[in-house]
N, C-alpha and C positions, 0 to 999 in steps of 0.2 A: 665484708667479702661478698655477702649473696647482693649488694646493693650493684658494685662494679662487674658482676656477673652479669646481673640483670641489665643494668645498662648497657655491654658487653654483647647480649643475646640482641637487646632492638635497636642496638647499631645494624648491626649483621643482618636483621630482619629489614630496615630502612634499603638498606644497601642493597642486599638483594632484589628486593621490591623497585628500586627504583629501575632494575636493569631492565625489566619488560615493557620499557616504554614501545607503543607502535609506534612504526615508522610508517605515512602515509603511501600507499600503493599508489603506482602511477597508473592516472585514473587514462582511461582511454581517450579520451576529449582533452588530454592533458592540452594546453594552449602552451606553442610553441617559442620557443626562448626569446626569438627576436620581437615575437608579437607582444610577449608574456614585459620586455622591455618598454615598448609603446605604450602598452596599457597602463603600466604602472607608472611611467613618468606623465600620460597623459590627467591623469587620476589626480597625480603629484600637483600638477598646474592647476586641476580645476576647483583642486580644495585651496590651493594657496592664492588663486583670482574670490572663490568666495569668501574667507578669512580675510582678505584686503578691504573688501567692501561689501558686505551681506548684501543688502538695501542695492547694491546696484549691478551684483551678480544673479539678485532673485530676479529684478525687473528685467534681465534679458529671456528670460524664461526657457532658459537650458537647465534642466533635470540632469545634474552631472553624472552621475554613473550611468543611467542608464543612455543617456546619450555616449558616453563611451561606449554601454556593450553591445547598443546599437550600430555604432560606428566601425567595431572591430567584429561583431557578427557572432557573439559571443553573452554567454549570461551570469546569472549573480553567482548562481551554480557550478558551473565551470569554472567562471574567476575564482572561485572557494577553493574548490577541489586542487585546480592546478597552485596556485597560492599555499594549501598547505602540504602540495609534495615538495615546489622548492624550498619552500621552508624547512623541510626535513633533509635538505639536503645543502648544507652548507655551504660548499664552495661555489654551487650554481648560482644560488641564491647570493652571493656575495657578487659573481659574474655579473649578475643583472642589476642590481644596486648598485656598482660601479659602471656599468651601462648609463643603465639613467644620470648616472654622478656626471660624466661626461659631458652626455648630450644638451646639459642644465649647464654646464661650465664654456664647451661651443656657444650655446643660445645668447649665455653673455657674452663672449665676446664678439658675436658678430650684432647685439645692439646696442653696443659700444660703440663698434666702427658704424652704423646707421647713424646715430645719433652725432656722431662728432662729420660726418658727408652732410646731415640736415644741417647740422649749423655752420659749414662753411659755405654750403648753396644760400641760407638766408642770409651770411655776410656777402655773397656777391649782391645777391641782389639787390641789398641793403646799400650797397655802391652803385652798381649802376643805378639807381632811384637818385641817391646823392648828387653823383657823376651826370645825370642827364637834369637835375633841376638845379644845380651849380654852373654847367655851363652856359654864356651868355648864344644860346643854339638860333642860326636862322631858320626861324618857322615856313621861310622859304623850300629851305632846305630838304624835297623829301628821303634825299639816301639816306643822310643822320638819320633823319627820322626812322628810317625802315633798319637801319642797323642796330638803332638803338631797341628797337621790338624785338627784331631777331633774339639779339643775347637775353633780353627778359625773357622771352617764351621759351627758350631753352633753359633758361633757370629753372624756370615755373615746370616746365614737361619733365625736367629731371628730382624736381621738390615732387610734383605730384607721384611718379615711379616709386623714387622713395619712400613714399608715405602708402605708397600700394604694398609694398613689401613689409613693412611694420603692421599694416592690418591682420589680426585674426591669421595664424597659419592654420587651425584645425577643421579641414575639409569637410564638406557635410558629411551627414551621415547616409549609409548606402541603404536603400531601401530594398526592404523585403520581397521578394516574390514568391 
């Protein structure tokens, strides 16, 4: 009997105890939801580009956090502080995790569609190449000839657009005054 008593009393002691958990104050620098979005998917990508490839995310020589909290104007401090009031705060914090969840599920599908427009620009081209060294063409000829530049340089201007848009989207970072 004194044993399930005793056990009894530090349940109740556990229980009670655990109810004065603090909850973080919202710090006045709190960093704002949509920013507080940005950073944490920006974060998301720079740890999942260095985990791809160590050895050749070092050699770019981006310092990834702090190039974020340079980028967003913001610091380790701040990131902390705001980070653990949404943290204490469930559904926000849930808000912005499915924020990010999104914007990583957009990301893919629009280089999905990049990728499947690059490989139909390299099967044209990959025809007219064909197309123009298959047919028996008079080198007299210069309209062929200039038609046939034409539609390669518009392949090529819209492979190169393409491949401008797949480079790097994360802007420098805004410098200090």
């Amino acid at each position: 009997m004194l044993k399930k008593l005793f056990l009894l009393f530090f349940v109740v002691v556990a229980f009670v105890a655990c109810q004065d958990i603090d909850k973080s104050e919202r710090p006045g620098d709190l960093i704002p939801e949509d920013k507080m979005i940005d950073v944490i998917a920006e974060i998301s990508l720079m740890q999942s580009a260095r985990n791809f490839n160590k050895r050749i995310f070092e050699n770019t020589g981006i310092k990834g956090r702090e190039y974020i909290y340079e980028k967003y104007d913001i610091d380790s401090v701040q990131f902390k502080h705001s980070n653990d009031y949404y943290a204490d705060n469930y559904e926000i914090y849930q808000r912005i995790y499915d924020s990010v969840k999104n914007r990583f599920e957009k990301m893919k599908v629009d280089l999905d569609t990049l990728q499947k427009q690059e490989q139909r620009l390299k099967d044209s081209i990959a025809e007219v190449k064909r197309d123009s060294l298959g047919k028996q063409r008079d080198s007299l000829n210069p309209e062929e000839e200039r038609e046939i530049q034409e539609i390669s340089d518009s392949l090529i201007k819209e492979k190169d657009s393409l491949d401008r848009m797949m480079i790097d989207s994360l802007p420098q970072p805004r410098s200090r005054n």
